[in-house]
C-alpha positions in Angstrom: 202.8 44.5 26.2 200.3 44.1 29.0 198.4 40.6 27.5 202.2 38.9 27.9 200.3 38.1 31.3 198.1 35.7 28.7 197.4 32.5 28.5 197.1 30.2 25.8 196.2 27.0 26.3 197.3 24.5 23.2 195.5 24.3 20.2 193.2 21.4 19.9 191.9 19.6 16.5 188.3 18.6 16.6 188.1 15.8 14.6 184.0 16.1 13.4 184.8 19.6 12.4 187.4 21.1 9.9 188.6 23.9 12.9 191.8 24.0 14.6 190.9 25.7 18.4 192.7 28.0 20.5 191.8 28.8 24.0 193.0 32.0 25.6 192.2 33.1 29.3 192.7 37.3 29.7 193.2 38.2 33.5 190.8 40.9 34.8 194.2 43.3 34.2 194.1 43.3 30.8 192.0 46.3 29.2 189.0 46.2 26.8 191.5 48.2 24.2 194.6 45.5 24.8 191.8 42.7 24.2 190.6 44.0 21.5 194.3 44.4 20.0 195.4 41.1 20.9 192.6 39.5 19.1 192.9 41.8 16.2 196.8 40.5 15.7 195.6 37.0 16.0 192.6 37.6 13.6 195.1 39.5 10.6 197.9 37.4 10.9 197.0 33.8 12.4 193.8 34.0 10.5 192.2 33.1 13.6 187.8 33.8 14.2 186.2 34.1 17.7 184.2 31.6 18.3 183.4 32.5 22.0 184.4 34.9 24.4 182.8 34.8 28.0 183.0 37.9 30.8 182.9 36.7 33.6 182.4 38.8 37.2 185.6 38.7 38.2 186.8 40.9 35.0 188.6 37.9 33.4 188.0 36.9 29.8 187.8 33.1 28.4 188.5 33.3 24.9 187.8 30.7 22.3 189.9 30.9 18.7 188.9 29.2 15.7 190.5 28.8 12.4 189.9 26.4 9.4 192.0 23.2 8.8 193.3 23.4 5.3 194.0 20.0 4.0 196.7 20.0 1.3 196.7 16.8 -1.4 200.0 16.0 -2.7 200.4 16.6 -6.5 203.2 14.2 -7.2 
């Protein structure tokens, strides 16, 4: 689809805080409706939040993902 053009940068662990980030950067080519679809899909099955998004002039998007670290304690 049409947000192929997309980029994600890698995800980044804060240390301080229990979230795993993921910036994105939307050329000014991508629609409001592909956006919104894109982030959608990353929100259902990544379980990923918006943390910020920024419109800038130009029509391009900066997109900031956030999801929570789960920690998992071995039983054994």
């Amino acid at each position: 689809m049409e947000w192929s053009e997309a980029r994600s940068l890698d995800s980044r662990v804060s240390p301080a805080a229990e979230y795993e980030f993921r910036h994105i950067s939307l050329p000014r080519t991508i629609s409001r409706g592909a956006a919104r679809r894109l982030l959608t899909e990353q929100a259902e099955h990544g379980h990923w939040e918006l943390a910020r998004l920024r419109l800038y002039p130009d029509g391009t998007r900066n997109i900031v993902l956030r999801r929570k670290i789960m920690r998992v304690r071995a039983t054994l």
